[in-house]
C-alpha positions, 0 to 999 in steps of 0.5 A: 650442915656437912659438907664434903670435899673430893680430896683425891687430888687438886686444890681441895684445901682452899676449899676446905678452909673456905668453907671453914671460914664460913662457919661450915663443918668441911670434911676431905672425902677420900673414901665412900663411907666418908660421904654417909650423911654429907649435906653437900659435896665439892669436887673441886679443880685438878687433873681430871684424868688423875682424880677420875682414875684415883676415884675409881681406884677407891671405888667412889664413882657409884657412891658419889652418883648415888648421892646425887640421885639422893638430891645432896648438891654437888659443885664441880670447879674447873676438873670437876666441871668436866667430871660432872658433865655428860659429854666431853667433847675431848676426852675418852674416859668415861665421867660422871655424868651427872650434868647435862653439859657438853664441855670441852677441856683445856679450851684455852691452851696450856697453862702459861695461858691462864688469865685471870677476869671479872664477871657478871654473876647476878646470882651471887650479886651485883659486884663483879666476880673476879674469877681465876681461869687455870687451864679451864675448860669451857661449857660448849653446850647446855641442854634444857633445864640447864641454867646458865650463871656467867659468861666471858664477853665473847659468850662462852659458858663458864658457870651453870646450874642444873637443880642441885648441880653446879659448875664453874670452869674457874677457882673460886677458891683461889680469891678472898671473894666467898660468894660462890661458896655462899651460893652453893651454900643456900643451894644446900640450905633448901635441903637441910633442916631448918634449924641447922640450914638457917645458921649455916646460911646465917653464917655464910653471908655474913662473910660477903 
């Protein structure tokens, strides 16, 4: 299994090392021939409007589409979130749109009010997820077929899942916590031959 990670900008290394540590062989994506036979790719937190000017820049946007197209899982985190959805209620660029999510950025002010909370995420078990938010956006809205992982107590959507689409508006990759990584991980694992999915899924929970 090889997975990708969107290393324009932002916090690509703490996912890189992650995944590493989970036993996966995690590439820095930067150019569109670097994508050619990833199983999986990460578009991880940052500075949307910078990654989406620098993605366009080096000529990604169509190449990374056209893998979502192909079926090869994506996880956007934080930034990735709102280049993964569809409308953004706030924002004037045009994004990915590969998510059929309504998202609303910097939903809770700047970044002096970034806090930290735990969560109830039954998809990646039963222990709460103690999930860090850093000038995060907010899932407004979802359309059919979206499935939703986890809310704040006050209810709004901070992580969902459209088929091999995944967005969580907080870092993952700023615990010591690997279950969401593990969870996007056994996403990719429906997808690849068995032989190199089950060591890699094998690897993976073996870090929960």
């Amino acid at each position: 299994m090889k997975v990708g990670v969107l290393a324009l900008q932002g916090t690509f290394i703490e996912h890189i090392c992650i995944l590493r540590q989970l036993g996966v062989e995690a590439t820095a994506i930067r150019l569109p021939h670097e994508m050619d036979r990833v199983d999986g790719l990460v578009i991880p937190g940052g500075e949307s409007t910078t990654m989406l000017r620098l993605m366009q820049s080096f000529k990604l946007i169509q190449p990374i589409k056209e893998v979502a197209r192909n079926g090869v899982p994506i996880w956007g985190t934080c930034a990735g979130v709102i280049l993964l959805a569809k409308n953004v209620s706030n924002y004037e660029m045009e994004t990915l749109g590969l998510m059929d999510t309504k998202v609303r950025r910097n939903a809770f002010g700047r970044q002096i009010d970034s806090f930290e909370a735990d969560l109830e995420i039954p998809a990646v078990g039963q222990k709460p997820f103690h999930a860090v938010f850093i000038r995060a956006p907010v899932i407004e809205q979802v359309e059919p077929g979206v499935e939703i992982l986890a809310r704040l107590p006050d209810n709004t959507i901070v992580a969902a899942r459209q088929d091999g689409l995944l967005a969580s508006t907080f870092h993952p990759e700023f615990t010591d916590d690997p279950r969401f990584h593990s969870y996007f991980l056994s996403m990719i694992n429906l997808r690849v031959p068995n032989d190199r999915g089950d060591r890699i899924l094998q690897g993976s929970q073996s870090g929960r």
